[in-house]
C-alpha positions in Angstrom: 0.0 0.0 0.0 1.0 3.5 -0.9 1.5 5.7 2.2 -1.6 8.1 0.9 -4.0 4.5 0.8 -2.6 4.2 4.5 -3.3 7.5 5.5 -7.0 7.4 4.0 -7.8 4.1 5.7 -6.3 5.5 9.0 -8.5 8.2 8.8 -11.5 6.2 7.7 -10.7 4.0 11.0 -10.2 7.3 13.4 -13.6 8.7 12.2 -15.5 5.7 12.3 -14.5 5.1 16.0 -15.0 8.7 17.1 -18.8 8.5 15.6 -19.2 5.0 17.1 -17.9 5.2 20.1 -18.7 9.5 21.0 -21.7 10.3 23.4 -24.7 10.9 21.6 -26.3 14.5 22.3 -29.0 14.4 24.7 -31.2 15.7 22.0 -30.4 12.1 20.4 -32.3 10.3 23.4 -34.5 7.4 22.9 -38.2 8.5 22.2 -41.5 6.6 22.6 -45.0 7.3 21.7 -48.1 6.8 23.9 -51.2 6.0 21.6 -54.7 4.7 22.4 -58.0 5.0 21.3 -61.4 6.4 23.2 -65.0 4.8 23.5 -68.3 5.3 25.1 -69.5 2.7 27.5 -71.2 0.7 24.3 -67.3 0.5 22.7 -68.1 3.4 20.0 -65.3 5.5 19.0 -65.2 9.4 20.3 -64.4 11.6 17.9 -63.1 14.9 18.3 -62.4 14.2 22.3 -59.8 16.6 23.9 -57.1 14.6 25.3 -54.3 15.7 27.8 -51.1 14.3 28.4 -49.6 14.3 32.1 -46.5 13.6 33.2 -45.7 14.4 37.1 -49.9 14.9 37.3 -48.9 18.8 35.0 -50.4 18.8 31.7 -47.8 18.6 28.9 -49.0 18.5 25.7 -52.9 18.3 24.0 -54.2 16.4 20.7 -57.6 15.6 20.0 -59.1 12.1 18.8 -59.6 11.5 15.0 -62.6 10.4 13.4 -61.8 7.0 14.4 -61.4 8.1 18.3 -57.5 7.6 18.1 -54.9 10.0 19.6 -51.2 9.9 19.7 -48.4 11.9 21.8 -44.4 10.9 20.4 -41.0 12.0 20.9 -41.3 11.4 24.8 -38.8 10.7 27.0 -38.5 7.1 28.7 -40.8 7.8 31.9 -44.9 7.5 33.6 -47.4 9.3 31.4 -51.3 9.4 32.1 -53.7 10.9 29.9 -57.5 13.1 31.1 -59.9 12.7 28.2 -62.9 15.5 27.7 -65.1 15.7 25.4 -69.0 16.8 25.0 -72.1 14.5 27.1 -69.5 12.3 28.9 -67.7 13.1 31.8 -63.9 13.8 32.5 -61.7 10.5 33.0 -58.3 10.6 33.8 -56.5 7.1 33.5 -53.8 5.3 35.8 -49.9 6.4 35.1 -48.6 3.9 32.5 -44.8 3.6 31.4 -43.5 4.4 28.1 -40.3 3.3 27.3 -37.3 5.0 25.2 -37.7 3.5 21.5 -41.0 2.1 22.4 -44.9 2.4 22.0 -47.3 2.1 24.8 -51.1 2.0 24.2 -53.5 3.4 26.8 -57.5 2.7 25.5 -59.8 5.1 27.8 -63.4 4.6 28.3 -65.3 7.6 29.0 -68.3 7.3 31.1 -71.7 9.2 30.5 -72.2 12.7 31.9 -74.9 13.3 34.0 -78.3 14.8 32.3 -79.1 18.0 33.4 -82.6 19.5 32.5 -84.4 22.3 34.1 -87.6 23.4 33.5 -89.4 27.2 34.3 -92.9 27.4 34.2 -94.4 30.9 33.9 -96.8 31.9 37.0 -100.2 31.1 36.6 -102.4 33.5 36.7 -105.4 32.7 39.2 -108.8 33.3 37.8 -111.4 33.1 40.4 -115.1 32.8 39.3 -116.4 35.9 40.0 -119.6 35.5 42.3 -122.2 37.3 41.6 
C-alpha cells in the first residue's frame, strides 16, 4: 500500500470510532410514543375528544381524537405518562400512570363514562282566575 491509501484508511478507522464510540447529544435520546383510542360505554369510538397528556400529574401536551377516536403523543422521554380525556355528554376520565419506554410504544384505551343529564324546566306563573260571584 502506498502511504496516501494508508493514511485514507487510518482516517476512515479514526472517524469511524469517534462517531461510534462519542456520546450521543442528549437531543439524540430514545423517544417513545403513547397512543390509544377512546369509547363510550357501548365500545363506540369518540371523535373529536380533547385529550391531555400528564407527566408528574402537570399537563404537557394536548391532541384531539380522530374520526376514528384515536390520539397519539411521540418523541417522549422514557418515563410515567397518564392521559385526562374531555369531550361533549360524557364526563372527565383521567387514567392510571402507564410507562412508556425510550424506543418504544405504549397504548392506553380510555373509556369515557356518561355525563350526568341535566334539564331544568321554568314554568311561567299562573295566573289565578277566580269565578267571580255574583
Amino acid at each position: 500500500m502506498t502511504i496516501i491509501k494508508l493514511r485514507i484508511l487510518t482516517l476512515h478507522a479514526t472517524l469511524l470510532c469517534v462517531l461510534i464510540f462519542s456520546p450521543r447529544p442528549a437531543s439524540a435520546a430514545p423517544q417513545g410514543t403513547l397512543h390509544g383510542r377512546v369509547t363510550d360505554p357501548l365500545g363506540a369510538v369518540v371523535p373529536g375528544a380533547s385529550v391531555a397528556l400528564l407527566a408528574n400529574n402537570h399537563e404537557t401536551e394536548h391532541a384531539q381524537t380522530t374520526a376514528e377516536g384515536v390520539y397519539e403523543f411521540s418523541g417522549l422521554e422514557a418515563g410515567r405518562y397518564s392521559v385526562r380525556v374531555q369531550a361533549s355528554g360524557f364526563g372527565s376520565e383521567t387514567s392510571a400512570s402507564v410507562f412508556v419506554p425510550g424506543e418504544g410504544t405504549t397504548q392506553l384505551d380510555v373509556m369515557l363514562r356518561l355525563g350526568t343529564l341535566r334539564e331544568e324546566m321554568e314554568f311561567p306563573p299562573r295566573e289565578h282566575k277566580h269565578p267571580s260571584r255574583r
